[in-house]
N, C-alpha and C positions, 0 to 999 in steps of 0.2 A: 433422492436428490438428482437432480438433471446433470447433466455436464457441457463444458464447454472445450473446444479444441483451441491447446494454442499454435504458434507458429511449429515450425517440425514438428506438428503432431503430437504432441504433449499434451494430454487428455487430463483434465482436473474438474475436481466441481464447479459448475456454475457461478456459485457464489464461495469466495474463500478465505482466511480467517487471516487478520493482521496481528501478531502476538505482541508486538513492543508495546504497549499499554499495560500488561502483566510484567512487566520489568523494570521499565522508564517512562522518562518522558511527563508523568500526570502527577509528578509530588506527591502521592500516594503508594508505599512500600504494598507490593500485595504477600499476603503468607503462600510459601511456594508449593504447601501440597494443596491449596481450596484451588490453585491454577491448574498444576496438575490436574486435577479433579476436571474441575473446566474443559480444558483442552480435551479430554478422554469422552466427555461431554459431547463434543466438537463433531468428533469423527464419530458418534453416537449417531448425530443426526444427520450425517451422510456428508458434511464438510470436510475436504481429506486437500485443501491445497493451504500451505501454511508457509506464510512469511515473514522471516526474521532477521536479523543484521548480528555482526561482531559488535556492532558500536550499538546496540539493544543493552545497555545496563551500564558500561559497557561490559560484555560477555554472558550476561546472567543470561538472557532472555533466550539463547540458545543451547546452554545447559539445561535451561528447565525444559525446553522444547525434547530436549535429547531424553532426560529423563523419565517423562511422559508419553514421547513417540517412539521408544527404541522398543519394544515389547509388540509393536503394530506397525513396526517399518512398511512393512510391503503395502501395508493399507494404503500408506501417506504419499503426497507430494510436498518435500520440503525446498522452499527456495532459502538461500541466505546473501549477505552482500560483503565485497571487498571495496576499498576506496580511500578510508580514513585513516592517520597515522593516530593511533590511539595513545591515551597514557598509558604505559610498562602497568604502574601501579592502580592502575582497571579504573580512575576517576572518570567523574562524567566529562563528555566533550572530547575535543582535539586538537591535535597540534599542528594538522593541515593536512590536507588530500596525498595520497601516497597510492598512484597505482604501476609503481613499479613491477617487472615481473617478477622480481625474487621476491618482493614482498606480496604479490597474490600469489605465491603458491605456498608464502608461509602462511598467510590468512586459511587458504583454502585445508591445510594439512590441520592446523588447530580449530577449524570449525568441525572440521568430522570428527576430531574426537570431544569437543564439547555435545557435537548430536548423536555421538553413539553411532554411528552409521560408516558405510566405506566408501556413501557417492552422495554428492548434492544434486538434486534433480535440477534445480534453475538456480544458478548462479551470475548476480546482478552485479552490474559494477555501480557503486552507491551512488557518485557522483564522479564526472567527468576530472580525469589529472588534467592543465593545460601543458601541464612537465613533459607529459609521457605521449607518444605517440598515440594515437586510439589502432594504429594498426600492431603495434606491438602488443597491447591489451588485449585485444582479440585475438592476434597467435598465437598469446598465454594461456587462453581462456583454452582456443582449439588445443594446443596439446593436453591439459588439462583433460578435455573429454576425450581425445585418445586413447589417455592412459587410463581412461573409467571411473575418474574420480570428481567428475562432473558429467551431467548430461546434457544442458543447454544452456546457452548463453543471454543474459540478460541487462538491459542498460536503464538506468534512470537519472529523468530529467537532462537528456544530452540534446544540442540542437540537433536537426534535422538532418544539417549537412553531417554532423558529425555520427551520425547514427548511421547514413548512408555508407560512409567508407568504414564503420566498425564490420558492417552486415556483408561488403565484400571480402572481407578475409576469414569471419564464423558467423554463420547466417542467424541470426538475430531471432527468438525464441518469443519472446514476449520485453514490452515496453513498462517503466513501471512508472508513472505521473499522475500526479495530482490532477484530479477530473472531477466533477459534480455539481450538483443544482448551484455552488455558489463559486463553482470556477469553472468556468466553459471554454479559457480561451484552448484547448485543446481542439476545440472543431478548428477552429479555420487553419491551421499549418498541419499538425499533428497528425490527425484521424483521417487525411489523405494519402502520405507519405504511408502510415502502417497498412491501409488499405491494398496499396500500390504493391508492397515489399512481403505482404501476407504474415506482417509482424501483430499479435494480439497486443491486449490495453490490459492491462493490470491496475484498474484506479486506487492508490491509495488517498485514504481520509476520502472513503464517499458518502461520509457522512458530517464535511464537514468539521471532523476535529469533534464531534459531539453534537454542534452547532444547530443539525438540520433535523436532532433529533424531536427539537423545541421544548426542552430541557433550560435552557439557557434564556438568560434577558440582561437587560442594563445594571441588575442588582446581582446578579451571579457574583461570589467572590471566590477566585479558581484558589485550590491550594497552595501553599509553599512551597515553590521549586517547579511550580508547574511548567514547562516550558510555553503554553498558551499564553502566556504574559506578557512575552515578548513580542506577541504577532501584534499588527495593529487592528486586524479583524475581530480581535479579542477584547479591545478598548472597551470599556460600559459605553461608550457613545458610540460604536459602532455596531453593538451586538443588542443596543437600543432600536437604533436605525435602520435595521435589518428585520426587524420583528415581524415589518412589513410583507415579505417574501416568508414566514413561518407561518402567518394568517392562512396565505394561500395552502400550506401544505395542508394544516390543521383542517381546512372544508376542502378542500379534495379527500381529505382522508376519512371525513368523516361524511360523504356522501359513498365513500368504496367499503364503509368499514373497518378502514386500516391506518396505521398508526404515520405523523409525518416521515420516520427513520422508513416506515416500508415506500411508502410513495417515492423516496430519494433513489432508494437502492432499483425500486421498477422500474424507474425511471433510465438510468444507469443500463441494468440489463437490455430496456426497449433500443437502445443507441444502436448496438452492433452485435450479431451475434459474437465474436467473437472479445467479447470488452465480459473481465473477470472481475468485480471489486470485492477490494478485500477487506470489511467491517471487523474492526476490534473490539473486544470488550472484556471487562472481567467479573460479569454478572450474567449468572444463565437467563434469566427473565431476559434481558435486551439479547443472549443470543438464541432465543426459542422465536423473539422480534424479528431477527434480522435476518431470520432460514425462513419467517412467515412470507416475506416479501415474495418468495421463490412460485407462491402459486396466486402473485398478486400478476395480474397483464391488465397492463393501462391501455385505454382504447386509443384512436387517433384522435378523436375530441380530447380524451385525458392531455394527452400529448401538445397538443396545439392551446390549450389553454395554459397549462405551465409554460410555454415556451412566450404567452403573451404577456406570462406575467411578470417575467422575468424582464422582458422589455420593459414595462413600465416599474417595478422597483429592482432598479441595479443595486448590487451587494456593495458595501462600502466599507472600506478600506482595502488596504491590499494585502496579501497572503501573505507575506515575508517581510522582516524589516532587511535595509540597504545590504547588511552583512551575510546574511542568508538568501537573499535574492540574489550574490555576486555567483554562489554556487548552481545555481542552476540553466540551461542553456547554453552549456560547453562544448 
């Protein structure tokens, strides 16, 4: 497996593994040793950078990570995230952003012992408090890795401005936002600023939420609970509308050989060396797929024809509905 550098030097696999889909989120309960299983699977095939949240279950998905990674600690890169006031009684959801400092260093003391471990490598803040100062969040964060029980500091989905005076007070490790074939707005603000600041891309959902795998159509009917319900990307009349932009992956991948989920992830990797996505799944067949992409290199023809095509069928609808898009850009 190749690897990639992030900001301070944090060395991880190229391509790295999103777990919250083995715990939440898809209405679908997985059994937690065929995960196990999985995840050991994982770092089998040379994927060693894993990323998980308190609010993954909420809590499961970092217990199984703990259960599963604590026997091959030194192998792994584990990030996990702070941000959300959770419910006491572990239901899904929450009761609002909370990135107080006594409450990130209770998050941070109860995720090392859900991961069996005595330090988090990348420690994210999930979503922007506008309660809390962002520079008091980040002199939480730095004492935090003083004391060794963090090693770098991580932000997702915060605006620019606010990303810039996080990274003056603890230099800012890696970025973690939603990026891919069917959300780009990241080039024009974003992947200048991290460029400037020597901050890496962590894309999560680079595949779309499932979507780019070409899996999905106007007839899909997602499960019970799925949280994909709520997007309006997910609408049967958008993920109809879009099919358009699946065509193309389908004959670029079937003039390379390769499946649409690998052309997404190529695609992805060609942006920046330093841009890490992290593909989830809970089936080894789609992750034997999504380590295949690693020895797929798109040409610049490859390159310039997705990019023309993507001009002519824009994605339709928008990633978040009103309530979920209030969180983001803090």
């Amino acid at each position: 497996m190749k690897t990639r550098t992030l900001g301070q030097g944090l060395q991880v696999s190229a391509l790295g593994f999103g777990s919250m889909g083995m715990s939440a989120s898809y209405g679908v309960r997985q059994d937690d040793a065929e995960m196990i299983a999985l995840t050991r699977a994982v770092v089998d095939r040379g994927v060693t950078f894993f990323d998980t949240a308190e609010s993954y279950g909420p809590y499961t998905n970092e217990t199984l990570l703990g259960k599963a990674l604590s026997p091959i600690r030194q192998r792994v890169v584990i990030a996990t995230k702070f941000g959300f006031d959770l419910y006491p009684d572990g239901r899904p959801g929450w009761r609002g952003l909370n990135s107080r400092p006594d409450h990130i260093r209770e998050v941070v003391e109860a995720s090392l012992k859900r991961l069996q471990t005595d330090y988090i490598d990348l420690l994210y803040q999930h979503r922007v408090d506008p309660a809390v100062p962002i520079e008091d969040v980040a002199g939480t964060v730095k004492e935090l890795i003083a004391a060794g029980k963090v090693r770098h500091f991580g932000m997702s989905e915060p605006s620019m401005a606010t990303l810039r005076r996080a990274h003056a007070v603890q230099p800012v490790t890696a970025l973690q936002n939603e990026y891919s074939l069917w959300w780009r707005e990241p080039e024009s603000d974003i992947l200048p600023v991290l460029e400037d600041l020597a901050i890496a891309l962590v894309p999560y959902s680079p595949l779309g939420r499932g979507f780019l795998t070409g899996a999905m159509d106007g007839n899909t009917k997602l499960p019970e609970g799925d949280f994909r319900s709520a997007l309006p990307r997910f609408s049967p009349e958008a993920m109809q509308a879009n099919q358009a932009f699946i065509a193309l992956l389908v004959e670029l991948g079937r003039r390379r050989n390769a499946t649409p989920a690998q052309i997404a992830l190529a695609w992805l990797l060609a942006q920046k060396p330093w841009i890490v996505p992290i593909p989830g799944t809970t089936k080894l067949k789609r992750l034997e797929e999504n380590v295949g992409a690693m020895d797929l290199e798109l040409s610049s023809d490859d390159l310039r024809e997705i990019d023309a095509a993507s001009a002519k069928a824009p994605i339709q609808g928008e990633r978040y509905p009103e309530h979920l898009q209030k969180l983001v850009g803090g």
